[in-house]
N, C-alpha and C positions, 0 to 999 in steps of 0.2 A: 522710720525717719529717713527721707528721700536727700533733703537738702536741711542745712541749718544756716545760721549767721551771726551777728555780732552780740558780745554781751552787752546787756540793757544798761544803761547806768542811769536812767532818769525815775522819775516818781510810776506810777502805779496806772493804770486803766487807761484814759483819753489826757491824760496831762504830759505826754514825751515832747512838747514842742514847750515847755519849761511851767513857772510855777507862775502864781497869781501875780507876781512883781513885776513881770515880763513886761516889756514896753506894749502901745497898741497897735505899731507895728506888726510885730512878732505874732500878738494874737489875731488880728488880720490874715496875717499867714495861715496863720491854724484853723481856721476858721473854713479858709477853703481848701487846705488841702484836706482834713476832716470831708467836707462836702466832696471832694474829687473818688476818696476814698471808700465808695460802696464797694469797690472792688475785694475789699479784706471786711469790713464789717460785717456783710453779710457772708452766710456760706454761698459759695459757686454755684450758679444753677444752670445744670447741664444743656447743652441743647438739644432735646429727646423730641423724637418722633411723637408729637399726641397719638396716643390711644392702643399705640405699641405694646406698650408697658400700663399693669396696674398698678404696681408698686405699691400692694398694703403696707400699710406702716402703725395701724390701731386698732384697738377690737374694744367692742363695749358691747354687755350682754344684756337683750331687753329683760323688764321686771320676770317676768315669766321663763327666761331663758330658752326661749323656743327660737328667738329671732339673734345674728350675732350683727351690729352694725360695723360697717369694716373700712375704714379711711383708707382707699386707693389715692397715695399724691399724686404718681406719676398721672394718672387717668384723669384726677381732677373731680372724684367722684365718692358719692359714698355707696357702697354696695347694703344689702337687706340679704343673709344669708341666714336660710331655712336649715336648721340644724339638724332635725330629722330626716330631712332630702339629701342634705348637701348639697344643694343648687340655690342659686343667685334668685330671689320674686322679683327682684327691680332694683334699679341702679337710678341715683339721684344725683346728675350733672351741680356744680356748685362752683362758685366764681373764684377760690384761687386755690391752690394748697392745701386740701386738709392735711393739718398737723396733729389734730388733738378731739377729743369728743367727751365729753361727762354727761351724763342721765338724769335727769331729776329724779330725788329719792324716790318720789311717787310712778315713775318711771314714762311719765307723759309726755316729755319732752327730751331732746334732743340737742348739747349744745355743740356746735362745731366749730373748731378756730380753721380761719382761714390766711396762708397768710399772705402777706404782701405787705410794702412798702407803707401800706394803709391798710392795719389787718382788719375781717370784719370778725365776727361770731353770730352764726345761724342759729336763730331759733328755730327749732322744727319739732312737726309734730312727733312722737314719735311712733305712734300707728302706721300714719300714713304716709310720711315722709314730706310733708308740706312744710313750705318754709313759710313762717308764721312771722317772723322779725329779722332784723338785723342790727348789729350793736357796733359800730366802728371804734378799733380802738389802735394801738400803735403798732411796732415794725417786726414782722416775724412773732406771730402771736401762735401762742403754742400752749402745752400743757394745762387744760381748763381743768379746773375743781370746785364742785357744790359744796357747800354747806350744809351740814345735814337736815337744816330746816328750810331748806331751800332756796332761804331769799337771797343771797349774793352766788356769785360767781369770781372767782379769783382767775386771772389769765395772764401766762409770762408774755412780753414784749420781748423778746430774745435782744436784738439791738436798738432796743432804748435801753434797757437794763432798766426795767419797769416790770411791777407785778399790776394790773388793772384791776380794779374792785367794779364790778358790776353790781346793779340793783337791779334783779331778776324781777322783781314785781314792776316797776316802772321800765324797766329793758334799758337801762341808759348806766352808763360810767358813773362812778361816786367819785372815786378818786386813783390817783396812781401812787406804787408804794417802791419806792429806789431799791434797786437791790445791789448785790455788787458787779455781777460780772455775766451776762448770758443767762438769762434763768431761763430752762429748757422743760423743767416739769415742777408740777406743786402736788400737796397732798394733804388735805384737809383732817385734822385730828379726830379722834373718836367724840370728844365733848363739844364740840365745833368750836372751841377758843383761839385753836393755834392752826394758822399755816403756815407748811414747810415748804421750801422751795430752791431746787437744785440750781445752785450755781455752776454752770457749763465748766468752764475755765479759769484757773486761777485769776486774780489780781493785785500780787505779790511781787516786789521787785522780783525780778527772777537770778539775781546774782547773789540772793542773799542764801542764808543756811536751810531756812524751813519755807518753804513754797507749796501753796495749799489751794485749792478749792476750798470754797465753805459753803454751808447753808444760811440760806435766810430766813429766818423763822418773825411770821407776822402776828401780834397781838388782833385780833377781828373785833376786836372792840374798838381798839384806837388806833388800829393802824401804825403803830409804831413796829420797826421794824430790828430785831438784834439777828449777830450771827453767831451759827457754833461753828467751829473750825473743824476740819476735819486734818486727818493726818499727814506729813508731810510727804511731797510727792503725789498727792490725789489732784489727781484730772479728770477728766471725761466724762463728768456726771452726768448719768442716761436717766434715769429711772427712782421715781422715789413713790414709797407706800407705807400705810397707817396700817399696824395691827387691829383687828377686830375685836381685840377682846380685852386688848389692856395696851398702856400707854408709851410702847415702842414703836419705833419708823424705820423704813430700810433704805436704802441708797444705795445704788450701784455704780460701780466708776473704776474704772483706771488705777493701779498706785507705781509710780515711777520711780524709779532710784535714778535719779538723774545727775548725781553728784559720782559717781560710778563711771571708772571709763566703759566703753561701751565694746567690748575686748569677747564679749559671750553672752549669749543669749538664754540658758536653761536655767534653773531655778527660779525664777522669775528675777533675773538680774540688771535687766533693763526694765519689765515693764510685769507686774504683776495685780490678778485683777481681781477685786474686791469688794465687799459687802460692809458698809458701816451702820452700826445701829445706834440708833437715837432715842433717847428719855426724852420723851413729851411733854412731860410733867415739871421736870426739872430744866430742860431744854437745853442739855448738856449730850455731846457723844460719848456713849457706853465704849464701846470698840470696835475696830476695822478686822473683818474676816478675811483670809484668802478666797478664791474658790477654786483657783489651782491644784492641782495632786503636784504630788512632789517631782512626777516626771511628765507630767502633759497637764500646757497651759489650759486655761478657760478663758480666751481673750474674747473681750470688746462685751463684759456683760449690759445688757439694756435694760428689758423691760421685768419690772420685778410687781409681782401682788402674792395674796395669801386664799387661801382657802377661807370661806365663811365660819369653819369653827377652831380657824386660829390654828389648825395644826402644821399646815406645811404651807411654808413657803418657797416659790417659786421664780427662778431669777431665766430670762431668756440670753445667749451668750451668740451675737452678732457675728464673731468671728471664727465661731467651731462651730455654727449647727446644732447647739446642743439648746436642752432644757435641765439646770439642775433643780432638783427640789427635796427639801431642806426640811427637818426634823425642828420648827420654830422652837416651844418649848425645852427640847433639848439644845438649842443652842443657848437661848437666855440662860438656860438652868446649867450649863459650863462655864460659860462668859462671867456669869455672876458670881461664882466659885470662886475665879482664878483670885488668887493674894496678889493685892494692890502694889503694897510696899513689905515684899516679903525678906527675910532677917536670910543667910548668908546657907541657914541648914533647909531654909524653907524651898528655894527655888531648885527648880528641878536642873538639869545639862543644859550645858551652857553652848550652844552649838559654834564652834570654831569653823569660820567660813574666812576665806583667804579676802576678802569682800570686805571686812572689818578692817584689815590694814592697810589694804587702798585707800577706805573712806578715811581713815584718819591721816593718813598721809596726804593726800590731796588739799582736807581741810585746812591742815597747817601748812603746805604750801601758800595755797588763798590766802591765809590769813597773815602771813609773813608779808606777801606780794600789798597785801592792801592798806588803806589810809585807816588806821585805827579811829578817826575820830567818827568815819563814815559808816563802819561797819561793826556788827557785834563781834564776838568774840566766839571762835568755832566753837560744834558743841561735839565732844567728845565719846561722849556714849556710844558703847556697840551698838551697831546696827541688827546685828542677830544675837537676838537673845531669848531663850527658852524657859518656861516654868512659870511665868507671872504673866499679868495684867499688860503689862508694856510690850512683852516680846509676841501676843496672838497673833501682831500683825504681819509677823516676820513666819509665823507657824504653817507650812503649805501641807502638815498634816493635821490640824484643828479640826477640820468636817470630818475627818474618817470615823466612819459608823455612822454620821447624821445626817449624811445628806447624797439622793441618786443620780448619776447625769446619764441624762438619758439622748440619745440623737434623735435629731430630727429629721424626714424625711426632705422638708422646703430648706430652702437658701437664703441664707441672710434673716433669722428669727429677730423682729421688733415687737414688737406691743402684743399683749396679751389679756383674757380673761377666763377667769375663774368660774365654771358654774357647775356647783354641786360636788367629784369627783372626777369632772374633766378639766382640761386644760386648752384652751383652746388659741393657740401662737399663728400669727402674722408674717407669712415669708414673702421678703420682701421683693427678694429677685426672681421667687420661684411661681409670683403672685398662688399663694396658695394658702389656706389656713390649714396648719397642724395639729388634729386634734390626740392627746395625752390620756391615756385613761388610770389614774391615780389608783385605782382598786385592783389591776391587773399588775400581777406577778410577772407571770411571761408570757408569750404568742404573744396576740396585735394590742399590744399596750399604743401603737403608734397608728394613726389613721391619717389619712391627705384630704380636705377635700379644694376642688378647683374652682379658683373664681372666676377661672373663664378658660379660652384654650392655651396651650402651652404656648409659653414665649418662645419666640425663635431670636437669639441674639445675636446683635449684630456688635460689632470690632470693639464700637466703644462701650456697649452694656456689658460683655465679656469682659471690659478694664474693669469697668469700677466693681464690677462682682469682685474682682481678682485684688483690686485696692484692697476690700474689705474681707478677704479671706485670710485669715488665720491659719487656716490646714497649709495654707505654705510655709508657713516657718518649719523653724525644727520645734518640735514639740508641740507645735500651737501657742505658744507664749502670747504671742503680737503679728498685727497685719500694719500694714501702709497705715493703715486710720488712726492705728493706736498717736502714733508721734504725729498724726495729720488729720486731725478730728473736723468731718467739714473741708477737707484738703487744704485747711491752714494749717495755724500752728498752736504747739500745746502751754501754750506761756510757761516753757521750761527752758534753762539752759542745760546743756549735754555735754557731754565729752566723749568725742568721735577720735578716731586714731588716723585720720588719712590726713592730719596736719599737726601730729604732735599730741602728748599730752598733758590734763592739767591744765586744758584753756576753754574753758568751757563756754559754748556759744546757742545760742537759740534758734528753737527750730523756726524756716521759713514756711512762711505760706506757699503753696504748689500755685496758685493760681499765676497766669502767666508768666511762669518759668519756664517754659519750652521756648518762647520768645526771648527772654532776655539772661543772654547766655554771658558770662559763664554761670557756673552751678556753684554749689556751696561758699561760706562768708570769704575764704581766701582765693577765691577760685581757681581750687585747686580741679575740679572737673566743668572740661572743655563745656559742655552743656549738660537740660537737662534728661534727654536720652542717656548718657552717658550717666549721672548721677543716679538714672532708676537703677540700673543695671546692679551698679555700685552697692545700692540700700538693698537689694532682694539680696547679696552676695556676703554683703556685711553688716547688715542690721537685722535682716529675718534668717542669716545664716542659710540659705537654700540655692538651690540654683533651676531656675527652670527653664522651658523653652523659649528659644528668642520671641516666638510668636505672641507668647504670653507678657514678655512684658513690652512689646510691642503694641497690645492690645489697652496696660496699664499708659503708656502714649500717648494713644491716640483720648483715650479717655479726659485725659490731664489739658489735652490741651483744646477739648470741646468745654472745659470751665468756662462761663461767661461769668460775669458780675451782678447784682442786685442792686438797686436803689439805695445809696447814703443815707440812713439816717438825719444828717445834719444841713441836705435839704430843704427849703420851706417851700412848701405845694411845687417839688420838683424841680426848685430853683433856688441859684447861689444868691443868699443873704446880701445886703447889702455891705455888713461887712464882710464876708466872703467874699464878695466881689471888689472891694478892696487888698485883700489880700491876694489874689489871681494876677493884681495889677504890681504888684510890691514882688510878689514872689517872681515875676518876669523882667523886673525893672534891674538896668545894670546895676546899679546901687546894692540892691541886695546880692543878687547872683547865684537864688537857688537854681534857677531851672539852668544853670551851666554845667551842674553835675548831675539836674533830674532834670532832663528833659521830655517830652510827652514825645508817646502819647503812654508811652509805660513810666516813664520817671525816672528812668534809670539810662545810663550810659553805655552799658554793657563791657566794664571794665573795670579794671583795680584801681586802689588808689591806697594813699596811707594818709590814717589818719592819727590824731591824737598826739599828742605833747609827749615827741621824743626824749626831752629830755627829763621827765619823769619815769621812761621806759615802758612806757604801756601804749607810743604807737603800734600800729598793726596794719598788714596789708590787706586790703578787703575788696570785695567788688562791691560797687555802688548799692546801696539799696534803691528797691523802687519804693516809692512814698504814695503809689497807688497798692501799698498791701502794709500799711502804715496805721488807718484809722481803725483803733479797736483791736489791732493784730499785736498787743504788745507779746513780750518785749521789742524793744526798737530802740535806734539810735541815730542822731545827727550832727549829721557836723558841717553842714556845709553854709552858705553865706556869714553873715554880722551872730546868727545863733552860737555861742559857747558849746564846744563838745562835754564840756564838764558839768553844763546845768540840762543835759538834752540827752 
């Protein structure tokens, strides 16, 4: 975590500029600033060299497994790679982004999301690599999944917060299915009844007690959609997969103690990374796995699938290079052992972690500080507790004996597949696929091959490598991405110590913070050079070459923006364009403290009704890293601090 800011006090998702009572003013306002806002909705999209970079980022293996198809984004391309060769037959130019690829069971086809503002999905053969259709659907389309009989196509909209139902026989959309927050991947069940689908980012007040990611799990008959929650503190859901042989799912992500001051890093104390499995059937979470060892993290796990006879699963880890792969069976057959609600002689040690009395001390602080009528009531439970059912999560030695991490040769491991006893992983920066051989003991269990010639990088691909490395921490816990997923933010609030503790604030978006200086919510650092410096020193506990985070820099501040969702064909609404008019007009007087072309002032201010005691000195927010980027807060023109 680079930079943070204020604590959230308003409703959930796109509703921070107030509730449905709002005058039509107000929502005029929101209306465009929402539309000004592709700046935070979307992730950043770098300004890279075409053709420089491949940047695989997905793998999906033909029926026959002889061919692996490999989504290069940076490149813009899908590669056809010869498995027996390990050489490229031909590379298939495609019009934006591949994000995502799914196979028809019968393995004839090809589906590939593209994304953009206006996302497509290719149909292609998948012999020949012809593109046979195109299926237009919405913003940032990602994560495609068949149906085991073929006929639909389920596709996340990342920034509509939409799942898209395609009708693969006629190639056209059926319907859109809401989901909560950023759906990044889906996974279609073994009976084809249910799909799951990762929710990116919380949409949880963030000032409250339990703050979660959840899944959205889709009925495929009627499209109704419910969610299972996952545990508190899960973030960054990358990766989700259907067992083969019976009715569990897996999910990879994040799990943050964020109610923790942020004083150390090892144990998984700030950010610790994790596997949750899910009952298909019942469509309830079983429980959240560490993948952590108890002295070296496994940060930024991604891409997760299984072996065809159900016995290992395997999870790729973004921010250490690794592949762990995981004893399935044996892990259900512990999980499902542990005592639910065990009696006093049943649970095992109870592990006393100095962590337990910060967290309850801080709660009760909050909950002393806060409006009883507003807020629930802390919940006091240890946070580490060993022997049952509730404390796995907390367990960072649970896998010991079930599961191997092995390193990977490529850089930055995404997306993966499975064919037969291999493993075959997507590096992202190293453009390489790494192929795992499951049946080797030792020697060349590890194989490279190249998708093309070695990247030579330049200033700013060396940042973002370096964003997303983990090997800089102490231990591997967490890199930049962990608290900056997207170089936003992780809809958490934190408690950082470079302004006191026990005030817990949220992290900001990095986009256009080199610009508008000062750096974190009190601007307590000058900028944000100065603020990197700070988070490599005090949040990943390391210290490296100036060069190196001089590199993270220049990276940060090649962020460009994406296209707003709340756009219509590229242009502010009519009432958006009302509200542009309102938001500049003296009467109101937001743009006096957000001014453009960043929205911000580049100064402090205090806000908030001192005499309830919860003014605070803050630097301005920008309201161009506002749309979709909750938490957030406002307080400036005729809008209440109190409903906003």
């Amino acid at each position: 975590m680079i930079e943070t800011g204020i604590c959230k006090f308003d409703g959930y998702g796109y509703h921070g500029f107030g509730e449905s009572s709002m005058s039509d003013q107000h929502t005029s306002i929101r209306l465009w600033i929402l539309a000004l806002c592709g700046m935070v909705v979307a992730p950043p999209v770098c300004a890279r060299e075409q053709g420089e970079y491949l940047g695989p980022c997905d793998l999906v293996a033909s029926e026959n497994g002889k061919i692996l198809y490999v989504a290069n984004a940076d490149a813009k391309q899908i590669a056809f790679l010869d498995v027996l060769s390990g050489k490229v037959s031909r590379s298939i130019g495609v019009p934006g982004e591949p994000t995502g690829m799914a196979l028809s069971p019968d393995g004839a086809k090809l589906y590939v999301t593209c994304a953009a503002a206006q996302s497509t999905v290719l149909v292609m053969d998948a012999a020949s690599g012809e593109v046979e259709g195109t299926i237009g659907i919405g913003h940032t389309a990602m994560g495609p999944a068949v149906t085991p009989d073929g006929k639909q196509l389920y596709v996340c909209n990342r920034f509509d917060n939409e799942v898209s139902v395609i009708d693969l026989e006629a190639n056209k959309e059926l319907t859109r299915v809401p989901t909560t927050r950023e759906p990044v991947a889906a996974a279609v069940a073994r009976d084809g009844k249910l799909v799951l689908v990762a929710n990116h980012l919380p949409a949880d007040r963030a000032d409250g007690y339990d703050v979660a990611a959840v899944v959205t799990a889709i009925d495929t008959e009627t499209h109704r959609a419910t969610t299972i929650r996952l545990p508190n503190g899960a973030h960054g859901l990358r990766g989700v997969c259907v067992s083969p042989h019976d009715h569990f799912a897996y999910l990879t992500h994040s799990l943050a103690r964020y109610e923790l001051p942020a004083i150390r890093v090892d144990y998984g104390w700030m950010n610790a990374n994790a596997l949750s499995i899910i009952n298909t059937a019942e469509r309830k979470l079983v429980n959240t796995v560490l993948l952590d060892d108890m002295y070296l993290g496994a940060a930024n796990p991604w891409g997760v699938a299984s072996t065809a006879d159900g016995k290992w699963l395997c999870v790729t880890h973004g921010g250490t290079d690794e592949l762990s792969v995981i004893d399935a069976p044996a892990l259900l057959k512990k999980l499902l052992a542990m005592p639910v609600n065990p009696g006093a002689s049943e649970v095992g040690e109870v592990l006393y972690d100095d962590r337990n009395e910060l967290l309850d001390y801080f709660r009760r602080r909050r909950a002393e500080m806060a409006d009883s009528k507003r807020r629930s009531s802390p919940d006091h439970r240890p946070l580490y507790t060993l022997g049952d059912a509730a404390g796995v999560s907390n367990d960072l030695t649970f896998l010991t004996g079930l599961r191997r991490r092995i390193e990977l040769e490529g850089k930055g491991p995404r997306g993966l597949a499975v064919v037969g006893s291999k493993v075959y992983v997507a590096g992202h920066f190293s453009d390489t696929v790494s192929v795992v051989d499951l049946r080797a003991k030792t020697g060349n269990r590890v194989t490279t091959m190249a998708l093309g010639a070695k990247p030579r990088l330049t200033v700013r691909r060396r940042g973002e490598m370096l964003f997303h490395d983990a090997t800089r921490c102490l231990e591997h816990w967490q890199s930049c991405a962990s608290c900056h997923p997207g170089n936003r933010m992780d809809g958490l609030n934190w408690d950082l110590t470079n302004d006191g503790l026990g005030n817990l604030k949220n992290t900001k978006s990095l986009l256009l913070a080199h610009s508008t200086p000062p750096a974190m919510s009190s601007g307590v650092r000058t900028s944000a050079e100065v603020a990197v410096r700070a988070g490599i020193n005090h949040i990943l506990f390391a210290s490296l070459p100036e060069k190196e985070a001089a590199a993270i820099d220049v990276y940060l501040k090649s962020l460009k923006p994406l296209s707003s969702p709340y756009l219509v064909n590229g242009q502010l609404s009519p009432a958006a364009r009302q509200g542009k008019k309102l938001f500049f007009s003296e009467s109101i007087g937001c743009s006096k403290c957000h001014p453009p072309p960043c929205t911000q002032t580049c100064r402090c201010m205090t806000w908030g009704p001192k005499a309830h005691g919860t003014a605070a000195r803050t630097s301005t927010r920008r309201l161009s890293s506002k749309s979709g980027g909750q938490p957030h807060i406002c307080t400036t023109g005729a809008i209440p601090p109190s409903r906003n």
